[in-house]
N, C-alpha and C positions, 0 to 999 in steps of 0.2 A: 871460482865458486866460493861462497862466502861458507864457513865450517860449520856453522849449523842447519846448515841446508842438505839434503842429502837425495837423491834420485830415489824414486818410485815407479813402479810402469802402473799407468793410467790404461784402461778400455772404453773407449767410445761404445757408443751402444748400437753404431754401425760394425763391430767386429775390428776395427783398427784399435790398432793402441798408440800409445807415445810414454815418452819415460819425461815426467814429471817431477819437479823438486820438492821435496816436504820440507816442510821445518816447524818448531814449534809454536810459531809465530804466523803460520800459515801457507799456502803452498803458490810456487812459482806458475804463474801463467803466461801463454801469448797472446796476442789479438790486437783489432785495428780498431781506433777510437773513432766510435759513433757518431757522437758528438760533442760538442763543450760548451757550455756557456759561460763564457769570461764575466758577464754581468751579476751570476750569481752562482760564479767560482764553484762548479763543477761540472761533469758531464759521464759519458759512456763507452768502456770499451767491450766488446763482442769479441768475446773470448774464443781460442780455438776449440775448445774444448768443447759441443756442443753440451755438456750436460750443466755447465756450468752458466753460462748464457752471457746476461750483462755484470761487467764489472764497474761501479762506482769508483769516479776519478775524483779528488778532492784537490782544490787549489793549490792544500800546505803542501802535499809532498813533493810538486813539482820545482819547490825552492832549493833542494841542493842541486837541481841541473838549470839554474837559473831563468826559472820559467814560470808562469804563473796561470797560461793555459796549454792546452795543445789542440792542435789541426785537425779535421776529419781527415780521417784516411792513413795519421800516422801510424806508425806498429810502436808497440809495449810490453818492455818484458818488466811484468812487477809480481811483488808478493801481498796475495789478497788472502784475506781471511773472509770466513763465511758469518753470514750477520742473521738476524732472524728476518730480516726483508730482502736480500741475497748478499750478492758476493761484495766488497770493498777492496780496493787496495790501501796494503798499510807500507808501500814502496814501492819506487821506480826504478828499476835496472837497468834497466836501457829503453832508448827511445831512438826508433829508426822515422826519418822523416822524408826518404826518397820517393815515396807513393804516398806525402803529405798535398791536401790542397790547401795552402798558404791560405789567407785570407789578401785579397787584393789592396796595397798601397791608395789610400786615396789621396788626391789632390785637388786642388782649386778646378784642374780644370775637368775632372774629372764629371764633381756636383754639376758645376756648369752644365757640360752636356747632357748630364741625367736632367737637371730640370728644363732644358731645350726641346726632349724627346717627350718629356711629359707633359710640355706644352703643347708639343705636333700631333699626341695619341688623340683619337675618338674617344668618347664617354666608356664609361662600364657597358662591358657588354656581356651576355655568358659565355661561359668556356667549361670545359671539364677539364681534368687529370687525365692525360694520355700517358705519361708516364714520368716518375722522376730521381734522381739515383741523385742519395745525401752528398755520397762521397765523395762524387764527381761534381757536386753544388751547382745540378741544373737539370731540365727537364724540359717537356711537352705540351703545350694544353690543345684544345681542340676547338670549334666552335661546334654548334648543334649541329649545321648544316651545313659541311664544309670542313673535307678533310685533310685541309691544310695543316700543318705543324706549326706552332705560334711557340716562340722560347720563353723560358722562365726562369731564370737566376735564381740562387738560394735568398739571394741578397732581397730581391724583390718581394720574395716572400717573409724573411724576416720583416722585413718594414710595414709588414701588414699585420705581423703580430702572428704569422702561422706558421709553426714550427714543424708541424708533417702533415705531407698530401698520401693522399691514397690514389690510386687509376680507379677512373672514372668520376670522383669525387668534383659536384660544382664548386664552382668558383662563379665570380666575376674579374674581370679584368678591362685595359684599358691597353688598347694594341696600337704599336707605332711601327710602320714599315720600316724597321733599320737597315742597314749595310747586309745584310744575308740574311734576309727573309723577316716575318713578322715578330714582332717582340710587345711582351708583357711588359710593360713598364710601372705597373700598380695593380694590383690585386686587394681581392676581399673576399670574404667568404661568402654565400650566396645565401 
């Protein structure tokens, strides 16, 4: 533990508590990053601390653990200082990345396949948000009439520009019967 840091006991406002690091520079947190956007070098960690909420992750701190984003779903122990739009991290302490979702290696033949599928889908058609989990970078959609589960990649939806679904929330989409069941292969908002 670095010497100007020193323990605090913290109370949630569920009646738990935890012992907490102060320092004059601001106080040690934990939590699992939201999200990141590498293209415009920041993102979000969701602190444990419910009172605290989201932490701002900024590009530069990640260069003394030679990094320049991080993974949904990694865990972070940094020191954040409180801002007047919330909370910041002003360091990285650790970064555990075993319940990280990596973002997937592409390849030549990767693209291939994706534009092979999205030559096989049907037109847009509607869908809604049946349900979809960031961290895990995949979800549900539905059709109006037809309670079948149709999948959804994070990916898929970045490339349409939509960065969070809600359930129930339309869409349109363009579905191609893949290898285990129907797949979203392009999305748009409705």
């Amino acid at each position: 533990m670095r010497a100007d840091i020193q323990r605090a006991p913290v109370e949630y406002g569920d009646g738990a508590s935890s012992q907490t690091e102060v320092g004059a520079d601001g106080a040690v947190h934990h939590g699992v990053v939201k999200w990141f956007d590498v293209t415009r070098g920041f993102g979000f960690v969701v602190a444990d601390d419910p009172t605290v909420g989201d932490i701002l992750i900024h590009f530069s701190i990640l260069q003394q653990h030679g990094r320049r984003s991080l993974p949904e779903g990694a865990r972070v122990e940094c020191v954040a200082v409180e801002r007047r739009r919330g909370y910041q991290a002003r360091e990285i302490l650790s970064i555990d990345l075993s319940d990280a979702v990596e973002p997937h290696a592409r390849d030549h033949a990767d693209r291939s396949d994706r534009v092979r599928l999205i030559e096989a889908a049907g037109p847009f058609e509607p869908v809604s948000v049946k349900w979809f989990n960031r961290l895990k970078g995949y979800g549900f959609l539905v059709r109006p009439n037809d309670s079948g589960d149709i999948f959804v990649h994070i990916e898929t939806l970045r490339a349409a520009g939509i960065e969070e679904v809600e359930p129930d929330q339309p869409l349109q989409a363009r579905v191609v019967d893949g290898e285990k069941g129907p797949l979203a292969v392009a999305v748009e908002a409705a």
